[in-house]
Kinemage of the C-alpha trace (Angstrom):
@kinemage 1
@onewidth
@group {chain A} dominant
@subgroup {mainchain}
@vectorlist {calphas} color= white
{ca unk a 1} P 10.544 11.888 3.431
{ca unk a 2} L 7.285 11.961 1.724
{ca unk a 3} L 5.513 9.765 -0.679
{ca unk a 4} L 7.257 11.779 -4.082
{ca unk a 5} L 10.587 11.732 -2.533
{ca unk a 6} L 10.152 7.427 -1.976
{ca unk a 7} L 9.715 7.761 -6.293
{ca unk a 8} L 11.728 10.493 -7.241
{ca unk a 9} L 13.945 8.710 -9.689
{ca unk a 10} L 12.649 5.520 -10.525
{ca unk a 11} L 10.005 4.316 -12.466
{ca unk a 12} L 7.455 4.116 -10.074
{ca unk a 13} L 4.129 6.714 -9.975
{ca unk a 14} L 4.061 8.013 -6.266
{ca unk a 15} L 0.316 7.944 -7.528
{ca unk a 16} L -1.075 4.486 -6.290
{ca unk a 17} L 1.011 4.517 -2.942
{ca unk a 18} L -1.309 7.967 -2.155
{ca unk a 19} L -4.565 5.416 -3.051
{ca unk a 20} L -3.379 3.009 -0.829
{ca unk a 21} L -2.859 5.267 2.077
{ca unk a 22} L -6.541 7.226 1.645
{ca unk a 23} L -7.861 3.213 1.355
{ca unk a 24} L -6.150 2.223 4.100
{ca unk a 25} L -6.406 5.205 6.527
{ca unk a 26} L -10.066 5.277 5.785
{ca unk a 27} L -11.201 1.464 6.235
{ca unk a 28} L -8.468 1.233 9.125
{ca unk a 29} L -10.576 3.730 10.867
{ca unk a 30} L -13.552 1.265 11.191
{ca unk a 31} L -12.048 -1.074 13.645
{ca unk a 32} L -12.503 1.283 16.733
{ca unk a 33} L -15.306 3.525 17.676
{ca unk a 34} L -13.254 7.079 17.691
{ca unk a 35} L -11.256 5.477 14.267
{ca unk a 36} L -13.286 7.584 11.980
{ca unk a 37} L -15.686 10.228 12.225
{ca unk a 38} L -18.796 8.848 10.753
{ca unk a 39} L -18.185 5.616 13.734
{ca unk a 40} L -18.667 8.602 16.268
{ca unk a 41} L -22.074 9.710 14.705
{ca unk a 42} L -23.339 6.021 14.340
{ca unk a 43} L -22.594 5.580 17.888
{ca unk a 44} L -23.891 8.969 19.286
{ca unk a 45} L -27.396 8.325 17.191
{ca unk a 46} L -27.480 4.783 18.379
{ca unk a 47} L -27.885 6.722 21.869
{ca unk a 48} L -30.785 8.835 20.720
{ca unk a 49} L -32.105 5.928 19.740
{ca unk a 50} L -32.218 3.981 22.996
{ca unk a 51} L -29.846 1.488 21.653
{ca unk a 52} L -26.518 2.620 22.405
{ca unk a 53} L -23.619 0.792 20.589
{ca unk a 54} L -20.897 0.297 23.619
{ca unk a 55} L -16.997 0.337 22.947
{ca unk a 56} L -17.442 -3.609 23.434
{ca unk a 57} L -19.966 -4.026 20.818
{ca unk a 58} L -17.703 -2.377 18.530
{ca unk a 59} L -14.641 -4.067 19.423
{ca unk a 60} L -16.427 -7.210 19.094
{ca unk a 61} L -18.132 -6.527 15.788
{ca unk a 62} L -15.416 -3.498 14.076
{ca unk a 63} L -12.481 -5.361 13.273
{ca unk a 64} L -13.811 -8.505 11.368
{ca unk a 65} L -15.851 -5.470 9.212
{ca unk a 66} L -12.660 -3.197 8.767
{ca unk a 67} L -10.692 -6.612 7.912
{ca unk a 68} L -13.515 -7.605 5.347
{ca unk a 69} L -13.331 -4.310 3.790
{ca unk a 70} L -9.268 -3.638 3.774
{ca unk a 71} L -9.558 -6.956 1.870
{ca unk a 72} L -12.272 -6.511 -0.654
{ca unk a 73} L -10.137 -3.188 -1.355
{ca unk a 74} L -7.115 -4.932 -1.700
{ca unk a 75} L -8.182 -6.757 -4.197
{ca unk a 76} L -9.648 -4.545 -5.951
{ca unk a 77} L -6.975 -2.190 -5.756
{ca unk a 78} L -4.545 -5.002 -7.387
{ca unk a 79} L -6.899 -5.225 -10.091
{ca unk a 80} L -7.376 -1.626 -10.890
{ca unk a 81} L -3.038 -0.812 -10.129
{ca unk a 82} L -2.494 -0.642 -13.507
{ca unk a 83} L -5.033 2.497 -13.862
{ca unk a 84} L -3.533 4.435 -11.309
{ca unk a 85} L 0.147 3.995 -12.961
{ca unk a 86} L -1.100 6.378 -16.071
């Protein structure tokens, strides 16, 4: 089942539920080092740079910045729901 066959038939747009996953998929990624792609570059340059960011560093530091974001989008995202809908 995909996201057009959960609103084939009703009211809903299928439109927002595709926003939340590319929010969600792409913030989510922050909270671990090999989540996203651009977290791999910051922590390979952070080795050129003689101050290597360590998986523990980024567990420590990651999730409270991922949960910081996922909410600021949230909000956001309730705000702006009605755009997305049209």
């Amino acid at each position: 089942m995909n996201l057009q066959g959960v609103c084939r038939g009703k009211r809903h747009s299928h439109r927002p539920l595709w926003w939340a996953l590319a929010f969600g998929a792409g913030f989510g990624g922050n909270g671990t080092m090999i989540g996203s792609t651009a977290s791999i570059v910051v922590a390979t340059l952070s080795e050129k740079a003689h101050t290597p960011i360590t998986s523990k560093l980024w567990d420590k530091r990651g999730p409270p910045v991922m949960l910081a974001t996922c909410a600021v989008t949230s909000l956001l995202y309730m705000l702006a729901y009605p755009l997305y809908t049209h």
